[in-house]
N, C-alpha and C positions, 0 to 999 in steps of 0.2 A: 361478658366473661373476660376475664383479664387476660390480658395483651403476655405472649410470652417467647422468650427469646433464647433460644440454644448458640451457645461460644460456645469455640473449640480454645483451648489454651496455645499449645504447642506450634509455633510460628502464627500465631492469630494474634491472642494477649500480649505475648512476649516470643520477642522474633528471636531465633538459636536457641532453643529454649527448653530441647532434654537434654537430660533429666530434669538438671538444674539450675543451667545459667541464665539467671533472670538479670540478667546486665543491660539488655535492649526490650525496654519496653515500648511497645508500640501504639504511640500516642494518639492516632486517628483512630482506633479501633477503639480504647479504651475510652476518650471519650463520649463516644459515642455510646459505648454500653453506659457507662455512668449516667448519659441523659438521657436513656431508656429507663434507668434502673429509678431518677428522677422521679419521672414521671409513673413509675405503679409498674412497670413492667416484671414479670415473673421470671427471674434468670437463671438457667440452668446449665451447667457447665458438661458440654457434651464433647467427652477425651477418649482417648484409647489408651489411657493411662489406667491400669487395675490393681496395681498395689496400691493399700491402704497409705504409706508413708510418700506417694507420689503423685496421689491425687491431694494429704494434705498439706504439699510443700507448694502444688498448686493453688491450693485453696488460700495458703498466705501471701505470695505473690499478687494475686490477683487485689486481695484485702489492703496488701501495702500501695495500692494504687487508687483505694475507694470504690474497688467492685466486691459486693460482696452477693455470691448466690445461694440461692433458697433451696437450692437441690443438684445433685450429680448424676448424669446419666439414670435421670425416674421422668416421670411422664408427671403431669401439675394432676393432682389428688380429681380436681375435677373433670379433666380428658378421662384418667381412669373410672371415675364413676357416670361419665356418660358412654363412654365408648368400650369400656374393659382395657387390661394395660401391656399393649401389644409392645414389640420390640423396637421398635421404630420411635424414638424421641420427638413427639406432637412439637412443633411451634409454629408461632406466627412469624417468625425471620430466623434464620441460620446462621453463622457468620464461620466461616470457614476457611483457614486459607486451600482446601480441596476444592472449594465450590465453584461453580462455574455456572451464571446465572446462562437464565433461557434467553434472553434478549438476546444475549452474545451466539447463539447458535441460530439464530435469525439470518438466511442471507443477506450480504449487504451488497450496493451498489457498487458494481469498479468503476473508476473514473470514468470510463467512456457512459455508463449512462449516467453520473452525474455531469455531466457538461451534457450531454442530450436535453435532461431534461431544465440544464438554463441557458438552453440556445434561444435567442429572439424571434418572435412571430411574425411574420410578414403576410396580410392580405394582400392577394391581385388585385386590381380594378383596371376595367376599360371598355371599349367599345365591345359590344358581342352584335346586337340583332343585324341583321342587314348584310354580313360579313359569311365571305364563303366557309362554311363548317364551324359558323359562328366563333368565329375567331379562335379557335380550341388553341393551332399551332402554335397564335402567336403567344398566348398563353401558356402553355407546357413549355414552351423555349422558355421564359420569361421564369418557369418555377424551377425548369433545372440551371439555369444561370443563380439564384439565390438559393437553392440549395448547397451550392460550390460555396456559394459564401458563409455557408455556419448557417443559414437562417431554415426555421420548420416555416414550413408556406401551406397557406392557404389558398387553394384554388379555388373561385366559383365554376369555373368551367366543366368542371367535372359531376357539377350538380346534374341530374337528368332531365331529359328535353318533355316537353311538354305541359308546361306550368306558365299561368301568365305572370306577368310583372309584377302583380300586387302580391302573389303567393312566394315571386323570388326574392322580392326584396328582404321581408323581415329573416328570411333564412341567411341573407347574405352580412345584414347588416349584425346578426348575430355570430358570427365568424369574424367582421370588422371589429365585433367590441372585445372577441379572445384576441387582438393583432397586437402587437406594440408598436407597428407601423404598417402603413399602406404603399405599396408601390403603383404608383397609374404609370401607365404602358401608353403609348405614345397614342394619339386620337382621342383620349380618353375623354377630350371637353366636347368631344361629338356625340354623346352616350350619355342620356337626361338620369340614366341608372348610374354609370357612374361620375357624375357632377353631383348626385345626391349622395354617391357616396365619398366622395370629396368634401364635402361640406360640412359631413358629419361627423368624419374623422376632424377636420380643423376644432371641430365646436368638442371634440371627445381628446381635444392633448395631441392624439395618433403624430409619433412623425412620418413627414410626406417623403416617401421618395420619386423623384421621375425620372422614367426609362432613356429619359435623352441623358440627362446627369449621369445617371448610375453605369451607365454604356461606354461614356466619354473616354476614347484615349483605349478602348478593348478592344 
């Protein structure tokens, strides 16, 4: 079914434009109908304009710019013989300077969650088994110190107890490949878990931070 497109005139076509100062035409708009109207589109000039001598002082305006429409305020002959010809002007685009698309009533993000969501990731790594309360403390100190600094942290600490090694690693090292860096916390080359996952991150780009560096001078 052909493609069809309702303009409004009056600051749409031609900007300051009742009754009849057609002095600022408005070029983006216009051509834009014109490469519609190119391509086979159905154009129909939808005004709140009712006097006969006003809609054709529009109709030449528009003409002396290379728009020319196939209808005024009617519905395309085929809407009416599928659907009946309700009051409402069928199109497949509006162009309106009233309009106000729906994207624009979309909530948008304020600043604070766009910087949330391009703050840097940071994986923990380091010593747990063996360590009183498996090392949690030193941990959680570790994720609220690079929290201060802008960074979303990744804890493994926080995973729950009772899983062997083989079932924490793939979990942990998939948290390592959302990081854009790793921080190893000091002992960390005494923990065969995390020296694998040091190696991994070298071999995946990750930059490394260490707790002795990153501490220095605090």
């Amino acid at each position: 079914m052909t493609k069809i497109l309702g303009v409004d005139f009056d600051n749409t076509l031609f900007l300051n434009s009742f009754p009849e100062n057609f002095t600022e035409p408005n070029w983006p708009v216009i051509d834009y109908v014109r490469k519609k109207q190119s391509e086979g589109w159905y154009l129909i000039l939808v005004t709140c304009r009712t006097s006969a001598d006003l809609i054709r002082s529009a109709l030449c305006a528009a003409e002396s710019v290379g728009i020319y429409f196939d209808d005024v305020n009617a519905n395309h002959p085929d809407q009416i013989e599928k659907w009946g010809d309700c009051r409402k002007i069928y199109c497949d685009e509006y162009i309106d300077d009233k309009n106000v698309a729906i994207k624009d009533l979309q909530p948008k993000a304020n600043s604070d969650e766009i910087n949330e969501q391009h703050k840097p990731i940071v994986y923990i790594s380091g010593k747990m088994r063996g360590l009183e309360d498996l090392g949690r403390t030193h941990f959680n100190l570790a994720e609220m110190y690079m929290r201060e600094k802008g960074f979303v942290v990744l804890n493994p600490s926080r995973l729950p107890d009772g899983m062997s090694d083989e079932k924490y690693m793939p979990i942990c090292l998939s948290m390592l490949d959302a990081a854009d860096a790793v921080l190893m916390l000091n002992g960390w080359s005494h923990s065969k878990g995390a020296q694998a996952e040091y190696h991994y991150a070298v071999c995946q780009g990750k930059t490394i931070l260490l707790e002795d560096e990153l501490t220095e001078g605090t």
